[in-house]
N, C-alpha and C positions, 0 to 999 in steps of 0.2 A: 769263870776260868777253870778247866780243867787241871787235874794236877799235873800231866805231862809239859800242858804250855807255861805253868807255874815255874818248873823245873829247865824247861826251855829257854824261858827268861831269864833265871840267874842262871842257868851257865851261861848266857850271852852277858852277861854283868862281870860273872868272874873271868871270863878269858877277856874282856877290856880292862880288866882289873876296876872293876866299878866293887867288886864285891870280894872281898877280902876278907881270911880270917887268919886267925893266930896256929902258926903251922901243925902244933902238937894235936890240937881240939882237930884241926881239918885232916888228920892223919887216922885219928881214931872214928872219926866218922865215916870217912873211904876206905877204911877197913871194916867197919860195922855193916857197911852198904854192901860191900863184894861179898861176905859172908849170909848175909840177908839172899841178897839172888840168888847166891850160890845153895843154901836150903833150900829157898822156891824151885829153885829148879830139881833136886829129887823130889820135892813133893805134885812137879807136871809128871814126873814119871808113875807115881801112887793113881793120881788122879786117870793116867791113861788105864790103866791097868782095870780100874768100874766100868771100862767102855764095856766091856765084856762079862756080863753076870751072869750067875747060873743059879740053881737050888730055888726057883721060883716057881715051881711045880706047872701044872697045864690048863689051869683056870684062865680062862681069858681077859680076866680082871686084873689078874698075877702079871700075865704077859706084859697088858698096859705098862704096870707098875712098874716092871724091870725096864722096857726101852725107854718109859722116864728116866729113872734114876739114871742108865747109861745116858741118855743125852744129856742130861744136867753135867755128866761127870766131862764127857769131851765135846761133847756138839751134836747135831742132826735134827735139832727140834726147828721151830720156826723162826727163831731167831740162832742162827750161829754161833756167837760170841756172847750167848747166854747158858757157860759152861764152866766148871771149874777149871779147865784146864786154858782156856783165853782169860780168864780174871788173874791166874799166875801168871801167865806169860804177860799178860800188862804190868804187873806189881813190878817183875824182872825185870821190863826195860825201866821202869820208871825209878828204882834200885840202881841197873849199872848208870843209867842218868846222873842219880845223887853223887854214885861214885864218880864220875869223870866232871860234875861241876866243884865237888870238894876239891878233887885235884888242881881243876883251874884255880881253884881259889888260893889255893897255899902256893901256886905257883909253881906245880907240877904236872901240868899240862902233858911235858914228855914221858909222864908214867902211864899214860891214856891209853891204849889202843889207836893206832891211828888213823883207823876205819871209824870205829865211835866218834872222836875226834872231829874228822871233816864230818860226820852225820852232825853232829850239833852245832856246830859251826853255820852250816847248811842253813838247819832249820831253826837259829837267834836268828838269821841274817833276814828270815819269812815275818817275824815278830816284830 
């Protein structure tokens, strides 16, 4: 099991209130979470920035090197989402996730986003 569907699972637990915590703890944790994304996300922006490297001189070994490291950094190699910048945007949703199931679980559901909200909903209801 993945950790997306991990995290799928209990927020489908905590919005039937199967999965419950003590409000303070689920407060500090959906704050830890939104903080958490909220890094990941200027650091998709550091990571876009390698798309584009320079100072690799005109060796054609050089060259290799740099459209390596550029696709490592966003994508274009032969697998897509073998990038740093799809490995942060995973951690991100899998973050505001933690965020909006702590919520369900303290019972704050309506602090959610209501978009994220019916997304999860959504896909407990696939589980």
């Amino acid at each position: 099991m993945d950790e997306r569907t991990k995290w799928l699972t209990l927020a489908g637990q905590a919005m039937s209130g199967e999965l419950r915590i003590e409000p303070g703890v689920g407060e500090a944790i959906r704050k830890a979470a939104k903080q958490y994304a909220e890094d990941l996300e200027i650091l998709v922006g550091e990571a876009q920035r390698l798309g584009y490297l320079s100072g690799w001189g005109g060796l054609d070994s050089a060259k290799l090197l740099r459209v390596k490291f550029e696709q490592k950094a966003v994508g274009g190699g032969d697998d897509p989402t073998d990038n740093a910048v799809s490995r942060l945007q995973e951690h991100i949703a899998i973050a505001w996730l933690q965020h909006d199931t702590f919520a369900a679980a303290i019972g704050k559901l309506e602090m959610v986003d209501e978009e994220r909200a019916a997304a999860i909903r959504a896909a407990a209801q696939g589980i």
